[in-house]
C-alpha positions as CSV (number, residue, x, y, z in Angstrom):
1,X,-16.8,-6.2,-8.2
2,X,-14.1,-3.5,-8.0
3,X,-15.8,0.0,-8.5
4,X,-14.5,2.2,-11.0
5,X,-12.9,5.8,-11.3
6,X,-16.6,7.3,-11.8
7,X,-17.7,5.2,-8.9
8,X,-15.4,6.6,-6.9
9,X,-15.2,9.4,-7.7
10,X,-19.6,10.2,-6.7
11,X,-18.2,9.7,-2.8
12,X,-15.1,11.8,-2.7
13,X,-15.7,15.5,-1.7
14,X,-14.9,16.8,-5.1
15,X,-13.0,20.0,-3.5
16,X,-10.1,19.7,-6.3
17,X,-7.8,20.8,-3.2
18,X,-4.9,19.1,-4.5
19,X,-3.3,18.5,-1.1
20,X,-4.0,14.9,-2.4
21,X,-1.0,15.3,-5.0
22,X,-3.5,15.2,-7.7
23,X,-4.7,18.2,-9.2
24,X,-8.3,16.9,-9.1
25,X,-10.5,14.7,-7.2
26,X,-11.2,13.3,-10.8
27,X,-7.7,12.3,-11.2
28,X,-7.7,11.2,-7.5
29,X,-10.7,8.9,-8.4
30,X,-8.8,7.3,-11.6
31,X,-5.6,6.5,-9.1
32,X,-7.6,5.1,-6.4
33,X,-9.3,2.5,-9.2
34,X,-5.8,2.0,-10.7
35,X,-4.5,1.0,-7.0
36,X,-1.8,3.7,-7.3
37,X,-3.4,5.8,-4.4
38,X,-4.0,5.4,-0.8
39,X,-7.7,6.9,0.4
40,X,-5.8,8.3,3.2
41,X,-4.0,10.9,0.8
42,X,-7.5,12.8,1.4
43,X,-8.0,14.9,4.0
44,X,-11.4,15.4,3.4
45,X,-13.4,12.1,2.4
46,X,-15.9,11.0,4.9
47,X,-16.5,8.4,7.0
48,X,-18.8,7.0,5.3
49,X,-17.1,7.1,2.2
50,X,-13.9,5.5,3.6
51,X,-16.2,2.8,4.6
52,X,-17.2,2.3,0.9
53,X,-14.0,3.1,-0.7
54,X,-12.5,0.2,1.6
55,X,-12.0,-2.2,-1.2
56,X,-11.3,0.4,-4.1
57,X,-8.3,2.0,-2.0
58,X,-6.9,-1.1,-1.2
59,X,-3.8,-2.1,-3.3
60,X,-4.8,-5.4,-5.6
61,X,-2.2,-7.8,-3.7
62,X,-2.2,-8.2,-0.1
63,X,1.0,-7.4,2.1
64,X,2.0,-10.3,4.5
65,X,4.8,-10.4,6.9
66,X,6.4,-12.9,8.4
67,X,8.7,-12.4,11.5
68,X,9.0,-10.1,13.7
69,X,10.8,-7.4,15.0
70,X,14.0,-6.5,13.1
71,X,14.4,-9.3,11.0
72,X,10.5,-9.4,9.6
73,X,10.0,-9.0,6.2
74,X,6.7,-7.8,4.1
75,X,6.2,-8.8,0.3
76,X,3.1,-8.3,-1.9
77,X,1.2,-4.9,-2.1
78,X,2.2,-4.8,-5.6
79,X,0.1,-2.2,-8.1
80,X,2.6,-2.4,-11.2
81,X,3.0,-5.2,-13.3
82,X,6.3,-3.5,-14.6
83,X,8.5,-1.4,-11.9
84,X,9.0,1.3,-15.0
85,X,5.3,1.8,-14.5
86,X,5.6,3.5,-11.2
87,X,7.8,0.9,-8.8
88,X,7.5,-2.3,-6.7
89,X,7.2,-1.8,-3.4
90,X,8.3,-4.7,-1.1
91,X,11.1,-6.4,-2.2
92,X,11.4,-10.3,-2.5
93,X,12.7,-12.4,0.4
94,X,15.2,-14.9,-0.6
95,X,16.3,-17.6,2.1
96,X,17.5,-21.4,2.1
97,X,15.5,-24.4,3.2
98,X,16.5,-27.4,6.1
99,X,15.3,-30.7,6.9
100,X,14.3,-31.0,10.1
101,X,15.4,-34.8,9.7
102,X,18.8,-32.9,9.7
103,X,21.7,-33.5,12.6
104,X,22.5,-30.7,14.8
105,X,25.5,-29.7,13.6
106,X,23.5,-29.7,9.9
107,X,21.2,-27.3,11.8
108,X,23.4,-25.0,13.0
109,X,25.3,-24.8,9.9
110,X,22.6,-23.8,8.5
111,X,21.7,-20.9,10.8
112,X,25.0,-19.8,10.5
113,X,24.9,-19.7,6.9
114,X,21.5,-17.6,7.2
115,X,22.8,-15.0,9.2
116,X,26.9,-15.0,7.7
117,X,24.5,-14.1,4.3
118,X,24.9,-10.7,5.4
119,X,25.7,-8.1,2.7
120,X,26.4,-4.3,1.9
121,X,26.3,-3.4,-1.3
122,X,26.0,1.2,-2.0
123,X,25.0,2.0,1.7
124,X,22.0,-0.8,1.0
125,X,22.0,-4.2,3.3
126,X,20.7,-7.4,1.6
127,X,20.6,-10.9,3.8
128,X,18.7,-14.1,3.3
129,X,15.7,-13.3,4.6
130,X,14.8,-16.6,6.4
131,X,15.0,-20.8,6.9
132,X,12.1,-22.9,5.5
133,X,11.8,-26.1,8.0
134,X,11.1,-29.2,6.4
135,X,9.0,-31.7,8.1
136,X,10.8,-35.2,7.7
137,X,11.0,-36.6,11.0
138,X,8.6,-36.6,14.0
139,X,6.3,-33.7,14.8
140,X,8.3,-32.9,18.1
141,X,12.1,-33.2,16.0
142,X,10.0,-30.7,13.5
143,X,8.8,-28.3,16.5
144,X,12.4,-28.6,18.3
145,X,14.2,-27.5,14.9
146,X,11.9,-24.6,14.3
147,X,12.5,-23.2,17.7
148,X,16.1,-23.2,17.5
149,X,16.1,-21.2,14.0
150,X,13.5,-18.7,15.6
151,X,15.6,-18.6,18.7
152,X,18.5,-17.5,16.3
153,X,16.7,-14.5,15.1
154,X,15.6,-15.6,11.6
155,X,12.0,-15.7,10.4
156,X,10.9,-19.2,9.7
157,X,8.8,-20.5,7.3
158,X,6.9,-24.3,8.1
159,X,7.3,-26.8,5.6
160,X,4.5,-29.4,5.9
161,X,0.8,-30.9,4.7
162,X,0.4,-32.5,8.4
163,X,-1.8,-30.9,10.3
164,X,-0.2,-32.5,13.4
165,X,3.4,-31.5,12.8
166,X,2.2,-28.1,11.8
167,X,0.8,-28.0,15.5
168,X,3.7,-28.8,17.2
169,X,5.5,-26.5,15.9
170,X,2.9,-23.3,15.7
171,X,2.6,-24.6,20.0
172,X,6.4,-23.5,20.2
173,X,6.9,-20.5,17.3
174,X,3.8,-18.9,16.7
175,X,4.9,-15.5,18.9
176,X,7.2,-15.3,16.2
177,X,5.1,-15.3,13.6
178,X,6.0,-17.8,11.1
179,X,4.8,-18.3,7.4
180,X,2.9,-22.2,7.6
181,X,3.5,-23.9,4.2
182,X,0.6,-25.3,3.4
183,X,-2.9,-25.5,2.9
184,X,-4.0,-28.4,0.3
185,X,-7.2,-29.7,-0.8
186,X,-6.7,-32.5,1.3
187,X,-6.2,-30.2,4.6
188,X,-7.8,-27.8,4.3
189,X,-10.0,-27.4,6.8
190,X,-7.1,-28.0,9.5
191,X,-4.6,-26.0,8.3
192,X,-6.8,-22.9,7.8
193,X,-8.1,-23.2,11.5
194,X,-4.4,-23.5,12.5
195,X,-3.7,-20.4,10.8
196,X,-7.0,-18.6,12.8
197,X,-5.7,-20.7,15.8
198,X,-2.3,-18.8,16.2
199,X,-2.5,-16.3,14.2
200,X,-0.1,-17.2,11.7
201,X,-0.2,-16.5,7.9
202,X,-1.0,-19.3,5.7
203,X,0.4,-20.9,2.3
204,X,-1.9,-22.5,0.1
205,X,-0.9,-24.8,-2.4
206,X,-2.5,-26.3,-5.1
207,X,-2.2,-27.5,-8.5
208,X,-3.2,-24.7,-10.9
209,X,-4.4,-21.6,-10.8
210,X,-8.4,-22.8,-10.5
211,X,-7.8,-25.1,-8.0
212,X,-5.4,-22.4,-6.2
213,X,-8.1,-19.7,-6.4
214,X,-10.8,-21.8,-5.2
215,X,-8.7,-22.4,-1.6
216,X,-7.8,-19.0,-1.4
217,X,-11.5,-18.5,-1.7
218,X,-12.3,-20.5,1.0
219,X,-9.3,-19.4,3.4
220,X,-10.8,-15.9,2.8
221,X,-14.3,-16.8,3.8
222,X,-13.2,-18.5,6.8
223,X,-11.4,-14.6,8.0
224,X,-7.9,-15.2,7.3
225,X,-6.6,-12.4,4.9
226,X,-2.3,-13.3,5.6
227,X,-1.9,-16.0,2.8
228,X,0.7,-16.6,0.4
229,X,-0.2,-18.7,-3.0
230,X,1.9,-22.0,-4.0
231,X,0.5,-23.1,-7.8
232,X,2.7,-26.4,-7.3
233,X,4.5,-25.8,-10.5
234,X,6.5,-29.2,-11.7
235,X,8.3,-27.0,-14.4
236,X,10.2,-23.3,-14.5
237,X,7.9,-23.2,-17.9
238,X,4.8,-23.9,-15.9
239,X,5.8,-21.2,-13.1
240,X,6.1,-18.5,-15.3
241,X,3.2,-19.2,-16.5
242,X,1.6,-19.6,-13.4
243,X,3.2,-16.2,-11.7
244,X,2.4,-13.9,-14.8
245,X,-1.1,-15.1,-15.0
246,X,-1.7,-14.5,-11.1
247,X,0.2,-11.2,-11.3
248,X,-2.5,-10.2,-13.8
249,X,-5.8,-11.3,-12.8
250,X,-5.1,-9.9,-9.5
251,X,-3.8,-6.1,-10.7
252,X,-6.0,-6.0,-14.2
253,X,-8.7,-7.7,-13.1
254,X,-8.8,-7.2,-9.5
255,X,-9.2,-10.9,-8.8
256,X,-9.2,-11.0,-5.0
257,X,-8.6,-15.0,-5.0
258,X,-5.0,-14.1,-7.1
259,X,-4.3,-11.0,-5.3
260,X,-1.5,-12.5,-2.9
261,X,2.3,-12.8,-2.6
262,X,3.4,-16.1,-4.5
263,X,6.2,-18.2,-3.0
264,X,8.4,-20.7,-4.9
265,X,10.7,-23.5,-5.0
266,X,13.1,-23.2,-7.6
267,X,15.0,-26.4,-6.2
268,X,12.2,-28.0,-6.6
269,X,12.3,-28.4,-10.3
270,X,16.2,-27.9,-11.1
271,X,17.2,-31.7,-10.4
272,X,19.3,-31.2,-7.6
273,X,21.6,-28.6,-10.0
274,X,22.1,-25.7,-7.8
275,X,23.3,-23.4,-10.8
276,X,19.8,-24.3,-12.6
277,X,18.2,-23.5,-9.4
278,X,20.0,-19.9,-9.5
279,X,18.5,-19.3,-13.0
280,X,15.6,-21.0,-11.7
281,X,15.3,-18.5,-9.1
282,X,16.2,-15.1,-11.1
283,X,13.3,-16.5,-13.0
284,X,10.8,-16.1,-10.6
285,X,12.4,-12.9,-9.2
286,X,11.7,-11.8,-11.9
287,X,8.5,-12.7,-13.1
288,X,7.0,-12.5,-9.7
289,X,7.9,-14.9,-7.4
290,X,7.6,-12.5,-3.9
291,X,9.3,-15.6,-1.3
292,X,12.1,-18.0,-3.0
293,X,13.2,-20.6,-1.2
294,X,16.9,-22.0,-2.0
295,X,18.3,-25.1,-1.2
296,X,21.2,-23.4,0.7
297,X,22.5,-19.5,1.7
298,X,26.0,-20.1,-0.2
299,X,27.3,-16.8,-0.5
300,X,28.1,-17.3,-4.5
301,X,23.9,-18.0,-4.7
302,X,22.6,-15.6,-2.4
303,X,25.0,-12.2,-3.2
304,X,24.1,-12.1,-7.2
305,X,20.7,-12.8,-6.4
306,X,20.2,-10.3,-3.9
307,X,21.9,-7.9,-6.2
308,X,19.4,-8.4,-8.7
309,X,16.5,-8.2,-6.5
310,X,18.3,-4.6,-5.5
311,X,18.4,-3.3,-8.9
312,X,14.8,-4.7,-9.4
313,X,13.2,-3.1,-6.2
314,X,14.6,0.9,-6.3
315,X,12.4,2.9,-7.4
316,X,13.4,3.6,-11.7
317,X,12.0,7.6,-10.7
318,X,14.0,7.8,-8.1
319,X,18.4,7.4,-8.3
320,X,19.9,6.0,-5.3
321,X,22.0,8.2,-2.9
322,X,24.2,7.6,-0.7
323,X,24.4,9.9,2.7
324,X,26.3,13.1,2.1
325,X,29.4,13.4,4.4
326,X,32.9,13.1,4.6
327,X,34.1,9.1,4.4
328,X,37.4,8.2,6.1
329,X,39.0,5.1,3.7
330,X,41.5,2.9,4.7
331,X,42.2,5.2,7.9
332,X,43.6,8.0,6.1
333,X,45.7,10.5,8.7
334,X,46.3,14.3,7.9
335,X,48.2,14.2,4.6
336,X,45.8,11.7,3.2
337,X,44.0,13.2,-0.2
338,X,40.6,14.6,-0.4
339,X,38.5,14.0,-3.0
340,X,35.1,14.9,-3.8
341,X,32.1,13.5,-6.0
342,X,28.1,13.2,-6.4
343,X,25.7,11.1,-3.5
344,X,24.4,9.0,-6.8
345,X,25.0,5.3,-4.6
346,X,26.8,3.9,-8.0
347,X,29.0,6.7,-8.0
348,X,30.0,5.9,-4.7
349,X,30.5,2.5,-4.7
350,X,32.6,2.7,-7.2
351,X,34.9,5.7,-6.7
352,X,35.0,3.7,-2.7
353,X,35.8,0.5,-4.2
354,X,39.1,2.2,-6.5
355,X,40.0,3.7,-3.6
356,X,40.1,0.6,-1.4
357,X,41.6,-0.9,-4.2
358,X,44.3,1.6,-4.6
359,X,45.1,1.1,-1.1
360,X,45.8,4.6,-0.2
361,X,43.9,5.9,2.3
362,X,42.0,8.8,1.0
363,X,39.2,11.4,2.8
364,X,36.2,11.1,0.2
365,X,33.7,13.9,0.5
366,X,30.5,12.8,-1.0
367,X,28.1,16.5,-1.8
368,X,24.5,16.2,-1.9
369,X,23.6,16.2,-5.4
370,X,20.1,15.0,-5.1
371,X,21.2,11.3,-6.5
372,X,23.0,12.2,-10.0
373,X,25.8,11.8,-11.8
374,X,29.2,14.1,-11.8
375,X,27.9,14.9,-15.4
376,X,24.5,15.1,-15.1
377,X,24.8,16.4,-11.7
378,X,26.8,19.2,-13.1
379,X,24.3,20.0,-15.9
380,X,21.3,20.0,-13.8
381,X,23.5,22.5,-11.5
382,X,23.3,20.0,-8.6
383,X,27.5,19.9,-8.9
384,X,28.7,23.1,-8.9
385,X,31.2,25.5,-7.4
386,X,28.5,27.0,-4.5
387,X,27.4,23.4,-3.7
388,X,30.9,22.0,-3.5
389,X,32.3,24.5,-1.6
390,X,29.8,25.0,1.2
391,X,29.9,21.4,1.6
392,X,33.8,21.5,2.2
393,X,33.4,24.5,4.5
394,X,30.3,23.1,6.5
395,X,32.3,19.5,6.9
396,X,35.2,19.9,9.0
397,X,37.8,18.6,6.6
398,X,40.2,21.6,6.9
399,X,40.2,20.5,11.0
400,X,40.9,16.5,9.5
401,X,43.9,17.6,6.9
402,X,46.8,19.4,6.9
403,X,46.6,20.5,3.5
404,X,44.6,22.3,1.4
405,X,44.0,20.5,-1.9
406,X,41.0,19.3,-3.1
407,X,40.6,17.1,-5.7
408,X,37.6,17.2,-8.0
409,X,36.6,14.2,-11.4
410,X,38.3,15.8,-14.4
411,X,34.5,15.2,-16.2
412,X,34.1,18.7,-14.3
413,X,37.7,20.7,-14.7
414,X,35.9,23.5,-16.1
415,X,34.3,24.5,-12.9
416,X,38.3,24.6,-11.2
417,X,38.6,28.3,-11.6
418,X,35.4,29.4,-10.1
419,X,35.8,26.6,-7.4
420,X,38.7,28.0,-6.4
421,X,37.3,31.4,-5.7
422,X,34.8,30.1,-3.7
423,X,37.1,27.8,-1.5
424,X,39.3,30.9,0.0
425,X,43.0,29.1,0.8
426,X,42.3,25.9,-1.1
427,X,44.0,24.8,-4.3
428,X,41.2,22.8,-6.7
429,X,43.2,19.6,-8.2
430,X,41.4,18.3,-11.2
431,X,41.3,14.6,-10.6
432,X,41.2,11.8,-13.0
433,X,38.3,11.6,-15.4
434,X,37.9,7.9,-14.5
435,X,37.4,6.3,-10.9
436,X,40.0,3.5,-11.6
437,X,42.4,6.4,-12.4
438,X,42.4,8.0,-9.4
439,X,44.1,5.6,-7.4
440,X,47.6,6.0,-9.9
441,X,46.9,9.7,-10.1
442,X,46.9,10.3,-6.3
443,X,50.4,7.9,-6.3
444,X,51.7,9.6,-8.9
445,X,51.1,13.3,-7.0
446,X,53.0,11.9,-3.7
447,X,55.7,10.8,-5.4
């Protein structure tokens, strides 16, 4: 039984420090019973009392990883049911699935299509995360495919209920750590000592959330602690149903046997309509499918999704930023225009993207603003004249340019006089008040 904050709060050293980030141990306590502290935030707890704390400090949902080096991923080690409660932590892994019945050229394709699912959306990079091998040939066709898609670099998740296939391949992938779908009532026993065997985590799939919990149970007493849960929905009604009610037991109630990553198959129960299995799969993004496994990486699938699963995944406290520097667009030379703006990522992309657009190349200064808005930026006195023009000074522009205009968003003209004092020799130009302005307005001053 999970202790509570009082519990907890008997074996911490109940100094009130604060160099916990909590202004008492009290408080402390209540987070560490929530699972929105680590134990390690204290400098002062005991031995002893980590020892009992173990299972209180934990987070509710176990992380797992699958891969390894660059292209691993972790999911689960969730503590929020809603990311507007504090945030999600590891985001989703989306990736496609292949027969290993497939022809080599199919195989390939689809390793290509993996790693060609390579996107950059505001300073952020979003890829399928991995191939799901399908057992449907022979155990050594099933072991050969899996080696060539970890050979490629991708992290590879084993599609089969037979316990020989499942050791064939672990025999020639398990250094690279692959995720071994799955564990049934029927095998149990063999797939779980696989798992032990190589050191692999473990899927376990069953029909329901009872029958589910009482495998995990069982996986858990044998030692193994990486699994992933598979409820075996037949319908995108009974998945949500399924995923909410997991999500739940395992953060509310603490309900060890729940408290794992989930991983789904949206193809499954669209009817071979890959749109359906889109909406399938923004479905379980959402509601809290942790790895989704498509029937393909087509880039008109995988970009929207991993947009979503961007916006879903940064932190709501916390705006994105891009890095502050100067950006060189479209190979701009020393008459090119210099603009400025805020690090806020959407700010970036877009004013990047207009100018791209445009296709005049253009210098575009982007000043820390600790992640805000022109506007807001400006209010919170994150934009303003000192800011902007130590950044110009400290950048190196004037060395890059053979002019000295700078052009600022018209949202901010007023600060244009005291700008100018501040940036000795430079003329402030007050831009366009919209991005997809500046483009004409920059055309318009050349001409």
């Amino acid at each position: 039984m999970a202790l509570t904050g009082l519990d907890i709060f008997k074996l911490l050293p109940k100094t009130n420090c604060g160099e916990c980030g909590t202004p008492t141990c009290l408080a402390f306590a209540m987070k560490l019973a929530q699972g929105q502290a680590e134990l390690t935030l204290c400098p002062y707890v005991s031995d002893e009392a980590k020892a009992q704390l173990a299972s209180a400090a934990a987070p509710p949902m176990r992380a797992v990883t699958v891969g390894v080096g660059d292209s691993a991923f972790t999911v689960g080690e969730e503590t929020v049911l809603f990311r507007h409660d504090k945030t999600f932590v590891n985001p989703a892994a989306f990736g496609a699935s292949i027969d290993s019945g497939a022809s080599d050229g199919e195989i390939d394709a689809a390793i290509a299509a993996c790693k060609a699912a390579d996107f950059e959306r505001v300073q952020q990079r979003l890829r399928c995360g991995f191939l799901a091998v399908r057992s449907t040939g022979d155990a050594a066709r099933f072991a050969e495919v899996a080696s060539k898609v970890a050979a490629a670099d991708v992290p590879v998740v084993l599609v089969t209920e037979d316990p020989a296939h499942a050791e064939a391949a672990l025999g020639a992938i398990a250094s690279s750590k692959p995720l071994l779908h799955a564990a049934t009532e029927s095998n149990a026993d063999a797939m779980i000592e696989l798992a032990k065997k190589h050191s692999v985590p473990l899927a376990i799939r069953a029909k329901g959330l009872e029958a589910l919990s009482a495998l995990t149970e069982k996986a858990a007493d044998a030692g193994l602690t990486d699994l992933v849960i598979d409820s075996a929905p037949t319908t995108a009604g009974e998945a949500l149903r399924d995923h909410v009610f997991a999500r739940r037991a395992a953060l509310n109630q603490k309900f060890a046997p729940l408290g794992y990553p989930v991983i789904t198959f949206p193809a499954e129960i669209s009817g071979g309509d890959q749109m359906l299995e889109t909406v399938y799969a923004t479905a379980d993004l959402l509601k809290y499918g942790s790895i989704i496994v498509l029937s393909s990486a087509e880039a008109w699938q995988m970009l929207p999704l991993l947009v979503a699963r961007q916006n879903i995944y940064t932190d709501p406290q916390r705006p994105m930023q891009a890095e502050a520097k100067i950006y060189e667009i479209g190979t701009p030379g020393p008459d090119a225009p210099f603009v400025v703006t805020t690090n806020f990522s959407l700010t970036y992309f877009i004013v990047s993207s207009e100018i791209e657009t445009a296709k005049v190349p253009m210098y575009l200064g982007i000043v820390e603003s600790e992640g805000l808005s022109v506007l807001t930026a400006w209010a919170a006195g994150k934009f303003v004249p000192e800011r902007i023009a130590k950044f110009v000074n400290d950048s190196g522009i004037a060395e890059k340019v053979s002019h000295r205009d700078v052009i600022i968003p018209g949202a901010v003209a007023q600060i244009s006089g005291e700008l100018k004092e501040e940036l000795d020799g430079w003329n402030v130009v007050v831009g366009p008040y919209e991005a997809a302005d500046l483009g004409a307005f920059v055309k318009k001053r050349a001409s």
